[in-house]
C-alpha positions as CSV (number, residue, x, y, z in Angstrom):
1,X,9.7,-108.5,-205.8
2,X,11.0,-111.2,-208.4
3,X,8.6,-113.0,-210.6
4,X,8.7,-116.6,-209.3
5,X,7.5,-115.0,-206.3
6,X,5.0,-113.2,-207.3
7,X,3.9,-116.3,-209.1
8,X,4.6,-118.5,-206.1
9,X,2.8,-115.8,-203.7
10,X,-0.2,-115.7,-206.2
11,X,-0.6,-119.3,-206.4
12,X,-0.6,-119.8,-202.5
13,X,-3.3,-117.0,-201.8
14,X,-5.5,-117.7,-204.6
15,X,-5.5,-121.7,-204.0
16,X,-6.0,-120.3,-200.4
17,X,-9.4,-118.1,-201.6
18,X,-10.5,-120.7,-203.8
19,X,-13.7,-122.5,-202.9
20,X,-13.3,-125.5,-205.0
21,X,-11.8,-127.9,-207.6
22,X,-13.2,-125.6,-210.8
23,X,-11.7,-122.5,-209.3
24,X,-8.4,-124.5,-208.9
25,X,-8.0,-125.2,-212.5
26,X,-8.6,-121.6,-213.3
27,X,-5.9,-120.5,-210.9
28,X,-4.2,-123.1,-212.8
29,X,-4.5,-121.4,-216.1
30,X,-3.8,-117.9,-214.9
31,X,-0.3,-119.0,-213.2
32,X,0.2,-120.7,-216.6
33,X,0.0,-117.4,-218.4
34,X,1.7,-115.3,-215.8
35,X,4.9,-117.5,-215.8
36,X,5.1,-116.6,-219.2
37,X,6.4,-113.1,-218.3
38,X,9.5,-113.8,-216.7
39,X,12.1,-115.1,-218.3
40,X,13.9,-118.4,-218.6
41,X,17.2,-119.1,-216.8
42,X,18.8,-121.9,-218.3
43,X,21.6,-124.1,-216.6
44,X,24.7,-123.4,-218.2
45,X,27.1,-126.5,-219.8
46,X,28.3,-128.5,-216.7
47,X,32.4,-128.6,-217.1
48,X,33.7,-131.9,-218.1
49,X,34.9,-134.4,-214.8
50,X,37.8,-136.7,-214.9
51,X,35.7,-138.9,-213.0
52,X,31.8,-138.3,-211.8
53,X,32.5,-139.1,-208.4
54,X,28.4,-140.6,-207.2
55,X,26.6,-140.8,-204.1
56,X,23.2,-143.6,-204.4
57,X,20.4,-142.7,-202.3
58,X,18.0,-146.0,-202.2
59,X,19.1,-149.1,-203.3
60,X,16.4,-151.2,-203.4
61,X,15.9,-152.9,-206.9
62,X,16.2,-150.4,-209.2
63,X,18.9,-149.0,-207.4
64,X,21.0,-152.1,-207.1
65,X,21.0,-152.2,-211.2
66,X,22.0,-148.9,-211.6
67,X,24.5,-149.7,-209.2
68,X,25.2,-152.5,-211.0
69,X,26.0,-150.8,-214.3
70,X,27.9,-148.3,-212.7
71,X,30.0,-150.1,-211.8
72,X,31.1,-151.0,-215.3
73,X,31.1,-147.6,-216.7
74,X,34.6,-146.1,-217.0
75,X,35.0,-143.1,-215.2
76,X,32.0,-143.6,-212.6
77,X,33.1,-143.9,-208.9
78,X,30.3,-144.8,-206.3
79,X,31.8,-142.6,-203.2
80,X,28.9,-142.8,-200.7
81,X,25.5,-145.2,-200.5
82,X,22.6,-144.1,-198.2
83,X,19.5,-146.1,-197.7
84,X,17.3,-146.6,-194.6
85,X,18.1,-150.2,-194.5
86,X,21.8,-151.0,-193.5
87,X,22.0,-154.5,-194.9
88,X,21.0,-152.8,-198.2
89,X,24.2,-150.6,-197.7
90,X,26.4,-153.2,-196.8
91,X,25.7,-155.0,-200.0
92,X,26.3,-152.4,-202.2
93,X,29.6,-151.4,-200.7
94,X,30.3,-155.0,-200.7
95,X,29.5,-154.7,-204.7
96,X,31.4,-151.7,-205.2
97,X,35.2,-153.3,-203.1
98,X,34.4,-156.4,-205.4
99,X,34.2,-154.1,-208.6
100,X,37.8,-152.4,-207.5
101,X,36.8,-149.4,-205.8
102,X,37.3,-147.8,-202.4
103,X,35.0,-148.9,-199.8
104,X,31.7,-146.5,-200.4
105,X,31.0,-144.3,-196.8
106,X,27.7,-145.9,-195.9
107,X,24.6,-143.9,-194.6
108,X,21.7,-145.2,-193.0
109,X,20.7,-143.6,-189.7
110,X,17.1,-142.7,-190.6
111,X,15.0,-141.0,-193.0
112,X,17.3,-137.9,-193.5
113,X,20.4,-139.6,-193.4
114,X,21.1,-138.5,-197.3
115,X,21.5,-134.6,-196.1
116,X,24.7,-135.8,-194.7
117,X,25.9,-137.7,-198.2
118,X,24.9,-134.4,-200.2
119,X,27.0,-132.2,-197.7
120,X,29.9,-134.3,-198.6
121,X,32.5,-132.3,-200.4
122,X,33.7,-135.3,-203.4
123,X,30.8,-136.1,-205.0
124,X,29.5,-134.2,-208.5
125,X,26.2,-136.4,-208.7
126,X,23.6,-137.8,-206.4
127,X,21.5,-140.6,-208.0
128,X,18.3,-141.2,-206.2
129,X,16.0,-144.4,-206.4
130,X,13.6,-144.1,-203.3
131,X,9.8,-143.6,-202.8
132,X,8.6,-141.2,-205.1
133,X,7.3,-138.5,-202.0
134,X,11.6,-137.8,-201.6
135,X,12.4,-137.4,-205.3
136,X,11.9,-134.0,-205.1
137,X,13.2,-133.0,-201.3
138,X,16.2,-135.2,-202.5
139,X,16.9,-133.7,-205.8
140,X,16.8,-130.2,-204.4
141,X,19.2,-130.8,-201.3
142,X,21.7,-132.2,-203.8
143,X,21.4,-129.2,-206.2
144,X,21.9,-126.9,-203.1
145,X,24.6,-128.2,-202.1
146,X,26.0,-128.0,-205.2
147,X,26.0,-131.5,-206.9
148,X,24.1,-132.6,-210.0
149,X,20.9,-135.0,-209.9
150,X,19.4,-137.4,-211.1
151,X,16.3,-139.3,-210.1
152,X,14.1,-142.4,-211.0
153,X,10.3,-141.5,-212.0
154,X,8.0,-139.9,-212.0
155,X,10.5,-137.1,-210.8
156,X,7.7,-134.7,-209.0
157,X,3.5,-135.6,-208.9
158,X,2.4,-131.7,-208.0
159,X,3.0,-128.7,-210.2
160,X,4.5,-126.6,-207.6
161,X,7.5,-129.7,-207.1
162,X,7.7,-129.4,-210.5
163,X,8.3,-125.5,-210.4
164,X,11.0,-126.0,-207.3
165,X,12.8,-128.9,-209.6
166,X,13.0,-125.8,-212.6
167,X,13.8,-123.1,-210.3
168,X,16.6,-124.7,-208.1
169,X,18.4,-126.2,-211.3
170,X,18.2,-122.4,-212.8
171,X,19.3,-121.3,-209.8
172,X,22.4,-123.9,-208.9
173,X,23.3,-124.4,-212.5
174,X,23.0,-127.8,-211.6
175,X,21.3,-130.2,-213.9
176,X,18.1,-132.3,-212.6
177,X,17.7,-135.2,-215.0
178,X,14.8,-137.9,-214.5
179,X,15.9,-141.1,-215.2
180,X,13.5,-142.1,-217.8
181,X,15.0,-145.6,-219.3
182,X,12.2,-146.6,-221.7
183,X,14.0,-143.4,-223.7
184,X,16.1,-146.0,-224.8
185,X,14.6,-149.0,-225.5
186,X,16.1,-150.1,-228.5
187,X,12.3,-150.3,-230.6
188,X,11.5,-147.1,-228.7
189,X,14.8,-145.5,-230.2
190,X,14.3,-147.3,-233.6
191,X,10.9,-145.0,-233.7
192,X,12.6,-142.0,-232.6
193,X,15.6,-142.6,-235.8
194,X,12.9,-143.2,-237.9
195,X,10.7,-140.2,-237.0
196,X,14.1,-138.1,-237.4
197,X,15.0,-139.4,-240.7
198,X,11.1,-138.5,-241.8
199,X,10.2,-142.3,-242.4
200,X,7.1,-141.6,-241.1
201,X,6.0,-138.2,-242.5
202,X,4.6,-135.3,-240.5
203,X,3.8,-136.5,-237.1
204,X,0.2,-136.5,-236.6
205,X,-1.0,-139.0,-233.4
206,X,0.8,-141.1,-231.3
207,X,-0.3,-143.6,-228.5
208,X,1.2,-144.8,-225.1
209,X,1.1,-145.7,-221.5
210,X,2.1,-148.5,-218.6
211,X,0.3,-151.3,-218.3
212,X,1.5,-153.3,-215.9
213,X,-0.5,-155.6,-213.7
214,X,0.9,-154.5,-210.5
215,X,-1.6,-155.9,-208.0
216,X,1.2,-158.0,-206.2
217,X,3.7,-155.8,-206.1
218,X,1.2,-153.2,-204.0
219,X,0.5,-155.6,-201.6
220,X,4.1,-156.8,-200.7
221,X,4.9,-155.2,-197.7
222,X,9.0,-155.8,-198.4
223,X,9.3,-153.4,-201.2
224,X,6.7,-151.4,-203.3
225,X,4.0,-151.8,-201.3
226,X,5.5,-150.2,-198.6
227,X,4.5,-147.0,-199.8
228,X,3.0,-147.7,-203.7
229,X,-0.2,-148.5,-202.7
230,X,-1.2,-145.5,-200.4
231,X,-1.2,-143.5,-203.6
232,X,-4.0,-145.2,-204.9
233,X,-6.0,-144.9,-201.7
234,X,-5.6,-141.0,-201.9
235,X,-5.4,-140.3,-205.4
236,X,-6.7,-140.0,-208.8
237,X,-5.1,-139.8,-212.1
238,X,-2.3,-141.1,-214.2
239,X,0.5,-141.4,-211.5
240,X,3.1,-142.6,-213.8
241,X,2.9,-141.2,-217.6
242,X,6.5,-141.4,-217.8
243,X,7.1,-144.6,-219.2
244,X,5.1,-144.7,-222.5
245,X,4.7,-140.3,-222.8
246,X,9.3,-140.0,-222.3
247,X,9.8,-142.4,-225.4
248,X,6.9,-140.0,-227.7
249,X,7.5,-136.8,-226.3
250,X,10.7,-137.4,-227.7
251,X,9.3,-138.1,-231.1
252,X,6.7,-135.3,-231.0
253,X,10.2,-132.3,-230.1
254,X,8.4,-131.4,-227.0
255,X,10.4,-128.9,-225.0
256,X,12.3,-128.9,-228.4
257,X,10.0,-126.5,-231.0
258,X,6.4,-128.6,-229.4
259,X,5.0,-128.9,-226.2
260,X,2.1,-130.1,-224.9
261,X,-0.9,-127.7,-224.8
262,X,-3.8,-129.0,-222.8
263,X,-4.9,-132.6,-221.7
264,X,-8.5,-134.3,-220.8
265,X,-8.4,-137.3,-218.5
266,X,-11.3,-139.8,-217.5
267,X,-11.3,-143.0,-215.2
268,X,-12.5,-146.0,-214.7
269,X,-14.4,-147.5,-211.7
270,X,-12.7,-148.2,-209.0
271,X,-12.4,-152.2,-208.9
272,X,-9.1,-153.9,-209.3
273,X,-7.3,-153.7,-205.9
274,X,-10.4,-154.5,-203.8
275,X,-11.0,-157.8,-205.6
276,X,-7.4,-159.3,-205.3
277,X,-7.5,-158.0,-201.6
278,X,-10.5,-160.4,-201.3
279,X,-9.3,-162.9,-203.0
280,X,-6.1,-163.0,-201.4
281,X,-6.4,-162.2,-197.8
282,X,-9.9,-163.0,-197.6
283,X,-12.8,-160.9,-197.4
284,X,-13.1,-160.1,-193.8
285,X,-9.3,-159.2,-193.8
286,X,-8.0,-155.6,-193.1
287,X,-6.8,-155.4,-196.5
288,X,-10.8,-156.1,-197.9
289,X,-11.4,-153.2,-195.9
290,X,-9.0,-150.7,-197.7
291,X,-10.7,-147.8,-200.2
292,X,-9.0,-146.7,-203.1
293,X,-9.6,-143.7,-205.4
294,X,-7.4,-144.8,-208.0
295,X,-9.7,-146.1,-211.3
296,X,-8.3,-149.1,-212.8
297,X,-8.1,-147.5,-216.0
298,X,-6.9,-144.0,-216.7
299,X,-7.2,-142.9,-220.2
300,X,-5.8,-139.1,-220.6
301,X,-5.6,-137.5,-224.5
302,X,-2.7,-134.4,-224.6
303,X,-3.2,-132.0,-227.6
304,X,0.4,-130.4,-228.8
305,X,0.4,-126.8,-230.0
306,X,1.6,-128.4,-232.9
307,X,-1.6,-130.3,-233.6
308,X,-0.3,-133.3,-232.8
309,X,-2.7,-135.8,-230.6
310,X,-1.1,-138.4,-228.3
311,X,-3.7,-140.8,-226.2
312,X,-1.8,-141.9,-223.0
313,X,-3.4,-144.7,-220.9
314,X,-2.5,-146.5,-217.0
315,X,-3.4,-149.5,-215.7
316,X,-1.5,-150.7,-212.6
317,X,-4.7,-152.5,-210.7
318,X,-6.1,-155.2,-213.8
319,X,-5.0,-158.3,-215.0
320,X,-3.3,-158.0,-217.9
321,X,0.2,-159.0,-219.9
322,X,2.7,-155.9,-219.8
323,X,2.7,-153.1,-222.2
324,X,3.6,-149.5,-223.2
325,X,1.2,-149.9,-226.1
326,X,4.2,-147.6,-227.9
327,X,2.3,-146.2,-231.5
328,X,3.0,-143.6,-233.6
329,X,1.6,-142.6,-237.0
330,X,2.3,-140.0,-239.7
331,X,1.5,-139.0,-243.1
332,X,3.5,-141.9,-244.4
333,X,3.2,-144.7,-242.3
334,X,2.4,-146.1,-239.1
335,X,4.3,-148.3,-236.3
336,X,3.6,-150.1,-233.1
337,X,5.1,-152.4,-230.2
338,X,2.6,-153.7,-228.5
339,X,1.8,-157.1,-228.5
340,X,4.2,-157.2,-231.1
341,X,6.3,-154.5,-233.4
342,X,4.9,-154.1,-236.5
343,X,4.8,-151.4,-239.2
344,X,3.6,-150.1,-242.4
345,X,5.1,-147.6,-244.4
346,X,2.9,-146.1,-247.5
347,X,5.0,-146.9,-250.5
348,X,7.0,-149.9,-249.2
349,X,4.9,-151.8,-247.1
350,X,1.6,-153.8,-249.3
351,X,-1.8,-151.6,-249.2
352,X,-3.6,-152.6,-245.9
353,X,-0.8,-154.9,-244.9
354,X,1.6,-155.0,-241.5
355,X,4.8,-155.9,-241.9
356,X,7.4,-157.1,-238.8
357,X,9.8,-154.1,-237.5
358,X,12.7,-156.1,-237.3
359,X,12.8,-156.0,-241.3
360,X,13.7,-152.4,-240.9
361,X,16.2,-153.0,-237.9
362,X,19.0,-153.1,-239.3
363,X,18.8,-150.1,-241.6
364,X,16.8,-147.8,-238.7
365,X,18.5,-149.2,-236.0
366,X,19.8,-146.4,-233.4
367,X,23.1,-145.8,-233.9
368,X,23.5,-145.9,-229.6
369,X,22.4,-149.2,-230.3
370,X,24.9,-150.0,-232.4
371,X,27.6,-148.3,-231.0
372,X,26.8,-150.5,-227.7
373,X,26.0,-153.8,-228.7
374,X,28.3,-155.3,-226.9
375,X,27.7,-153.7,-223.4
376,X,24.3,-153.8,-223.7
377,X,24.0,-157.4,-223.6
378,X,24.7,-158.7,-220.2
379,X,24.5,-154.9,-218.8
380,X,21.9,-155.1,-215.4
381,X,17.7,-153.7,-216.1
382,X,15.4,-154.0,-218.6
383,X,17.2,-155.6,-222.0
384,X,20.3,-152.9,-221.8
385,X,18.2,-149.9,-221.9
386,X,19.2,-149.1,-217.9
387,X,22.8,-149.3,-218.7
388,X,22.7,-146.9,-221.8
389,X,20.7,-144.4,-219.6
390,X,23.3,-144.8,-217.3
391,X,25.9,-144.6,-220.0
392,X,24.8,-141.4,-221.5
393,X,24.4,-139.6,-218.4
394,X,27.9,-140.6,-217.1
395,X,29.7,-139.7,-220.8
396,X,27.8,-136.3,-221.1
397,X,29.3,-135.2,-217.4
398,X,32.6,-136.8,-218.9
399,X,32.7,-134.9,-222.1
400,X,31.3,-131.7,-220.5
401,X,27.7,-131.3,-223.1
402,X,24.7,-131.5,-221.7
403,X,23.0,-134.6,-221.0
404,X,20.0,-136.2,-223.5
405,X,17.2,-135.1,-221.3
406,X,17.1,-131.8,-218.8
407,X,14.7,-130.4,-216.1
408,X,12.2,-128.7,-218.0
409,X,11.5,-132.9,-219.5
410,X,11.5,-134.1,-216.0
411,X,8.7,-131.3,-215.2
412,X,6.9,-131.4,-217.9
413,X,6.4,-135.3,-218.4
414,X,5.7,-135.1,-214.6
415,X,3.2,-132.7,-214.6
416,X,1.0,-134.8,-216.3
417,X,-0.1,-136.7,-213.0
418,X,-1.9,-133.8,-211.4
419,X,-3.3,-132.4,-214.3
420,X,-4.6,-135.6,-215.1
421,X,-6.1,-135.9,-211.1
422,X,-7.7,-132.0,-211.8
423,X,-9.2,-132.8,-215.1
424,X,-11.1,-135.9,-213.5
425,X,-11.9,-134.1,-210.2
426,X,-13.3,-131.2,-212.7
427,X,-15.5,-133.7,-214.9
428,X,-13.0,-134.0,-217.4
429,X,-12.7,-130.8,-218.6
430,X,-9.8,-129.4,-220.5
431,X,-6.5,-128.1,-218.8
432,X,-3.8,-126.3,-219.5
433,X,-0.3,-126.9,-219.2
434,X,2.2,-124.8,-217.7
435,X,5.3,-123.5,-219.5
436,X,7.9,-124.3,-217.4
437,X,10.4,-123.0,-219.9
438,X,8.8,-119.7,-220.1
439,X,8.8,-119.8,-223.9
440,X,12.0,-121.6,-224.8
441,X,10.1,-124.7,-225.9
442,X,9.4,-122.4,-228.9
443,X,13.3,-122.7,-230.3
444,X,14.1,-125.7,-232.2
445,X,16.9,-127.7,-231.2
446,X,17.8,-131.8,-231.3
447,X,18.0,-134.3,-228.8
448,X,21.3,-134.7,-227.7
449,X,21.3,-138.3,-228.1
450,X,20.5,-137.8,-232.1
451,X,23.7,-136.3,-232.3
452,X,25.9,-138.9,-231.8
């Protein structure tokens, strides 16, 4: 019997035999260790394409800008659209004939219309951008049926998603990336160059999150709230670390010689929802009558086994400006984001003093940044840092490398919303994270997109 079953098969009865929450996190722990035995399988080096021939599942927002940059990347063909909406599809195959291409085949006859695009025979990559419950079904029908994937966030919310992501790309050879594109923000990527060019020092703390008043967006019933707002009736934790933890897991090498150890979460009261629900639809409406578990704030501190400390906060459900309150500090210096970059570096900087980032741009600057100044500034999403994301993942199946971020990211930064929901359910206690690379996270080796 192979280990990832026996794991599999010992997580299943034991969760099964368990009589509550405490013993849950235990079982936790011991499936932690015992994955450690077996060993990892890595997905080899993709061949280089001539063209990376794309099929789009969901193409809502986000999905119309990736669409949208795409379509001006060389070598990127969009082949096939699916989203449950026709109209939705229509437009982007509009997009696409205006762009050049061939007419994309268009899918949109219910839920599990995408099986159909993945069973299509020309397509090397299926992008997904849909309700995060069908990352994960998604991303392993396209890697079974033998094309790459590559999905917005979070890319799983349960451990055990997060093992089928792992063991399917090991399996298929297929890559699984998670489409993290606060990676490349260009003060995000500023930090990272700096970090790497030992501006900073030794790493010791960093700080992150998403906070982002998202009240509104919950409660319109013709996009997110659709389905974003039933996760904070049922659930508890930080459901989306991915934003703020991608940029300084990055800095921190996890996966890459680090990786995260343990994490302690705590929440807030539960507040924020229920009083715009009142305000807004009135408090006798059906909305007033809603329950949510989600606390407004969740504030989770992860502990590398390099001793470093990062504190990772989410608030979706306050009013607040935005922020990814981005900070990272070493044994020279110290730099921020949020509200506004600053940076002191011991040695250059005056004692006690904050000086403004952009006096170290143009030294520190990424060199991706550089490279793509021009593309970058009309390019669709979020200040060009959509279109490089796109960018990189198209030129790495181009060139044949591997691309800047893998599976064993995707699962780790994702795993981080239910062991956030376990510690809270346990009291806050401590909990362990699982090595999803078996031990490989222990071999030092850059980020691809360092090495350009």
């Amino acid at each position: 019997m192979s280990e990832k079953y026996n794991r599999r098969d010992f997580m299943k009865k034991s969760v099964a035999a368990s009589a509550g929450l405490a013993i849950g996190g235990m079982i936790m722990e011991a499936c932690a260790r015992q994955t450690l035995k077996g060993p990892v399988i890595p997905a080899p080096v993709a061949p280089s394409l001539k063209t990376v021939r794309i099929g789009f599942v969901g193409v809502g927002g986000m999905g119309s800008a990736h669409v949208t940059n795409l379509l001006n990347i060389k070598g990127a063909e969009i082949r096939a659209v699916c989203d449950i909406v026709e109209s939705k599809v229509q437009r982007i195959q509009d997009m696409v004939i205006k762009a050049g291409q061939p007419k994309p085949e268009g899918y949109s006859k219910g839920e599990y219309d995408y099986k159909n695009l993945c069973a299509r025979n020309d397509l090397d990559l299926v992008y997904i951008a849909t309700p995060w419950e069908w990352h994960v079904p998604m991303c392993l029908q396209a890697m079974q049926t033998g094309k790459h994937a590559a999905t917005e966030v979070p890319a799983a919310y349960t451990l055990d998603d997060c093992w089928r992501l792992v063991e399917t790309s090991e399996k298929t050879g297929k890559y699984c990336m998670m489409m993290e594109n606060c990676n490349y923000d260009q003060i995000e990527m500023m930090i990272l160059n700096m970090v790497k060019k030992g501006v900073l020092g030794e790493l010791l703390h960093t700080e992150c999150g998403y906070l982002h008043d998202l009240r509104q967006v919950k409660y319109d019933m013709k996009g997110e709230g659709l389905w974003r707002r039933a996760h904070s009736m049922k659930r508890n934790g930080d459901l989306y670390p991915t934003h703020g933890l991608g940029p300084v897991a990055q800095c921190l090498d996890i996966n890459r010689g680090n990786y995260f150890d343990y994490l302690v979460s705590i929440g807030t009261k539960t507040r924020g929802l229920h009083k715009y629900a009142v305000e807004t639809f009135g408090e006798n409406s059906a909305e007033a009558r809603e329950k949510f578990m989600l606390s407004d704030i969740v504030t989770t501190i992860l502990h590398t086994v390099n001793g470093e400390t990062v504190i990772l906060k989410h608030d979706t459900n306050s009013p607040r400006p935005y922020s990814r309150d981005i900070l990272v500090q070493g044994t020279k210096g110290i730099v921020r984001k949020y509200p506004d970059p600053k940076i002191h570096i011991e040695g250059k900087s005056e004692p006690h003093t904050w000086e403004e980032v952009d006096l170290y741009l143009k030294e520190y600057n990424h060199p991706l940044w550089v490279q793509t100044e021009e593309e970058t500034k009309d390019a669709a999403g979020h200040g060009g840092m959509d279109y490089l994301e796109d960018y990189r993942l198209i030129n790495a199946l181009l060139k044949g490398i591997e691309p800047d971020t893998d599976v064993y990211d995707a699962a780790v930064l994702s795993a981080v919303i239910e062991l956030s929901e376990r510690s809270i359910a346990e009291g806050s206690k401590p909990v362990k994270f699982p090595d999803f690379t078996r031990g490989m996270w222990k071999t030092s080796r850059e980020l691809h997109v360092m090495e350009i």
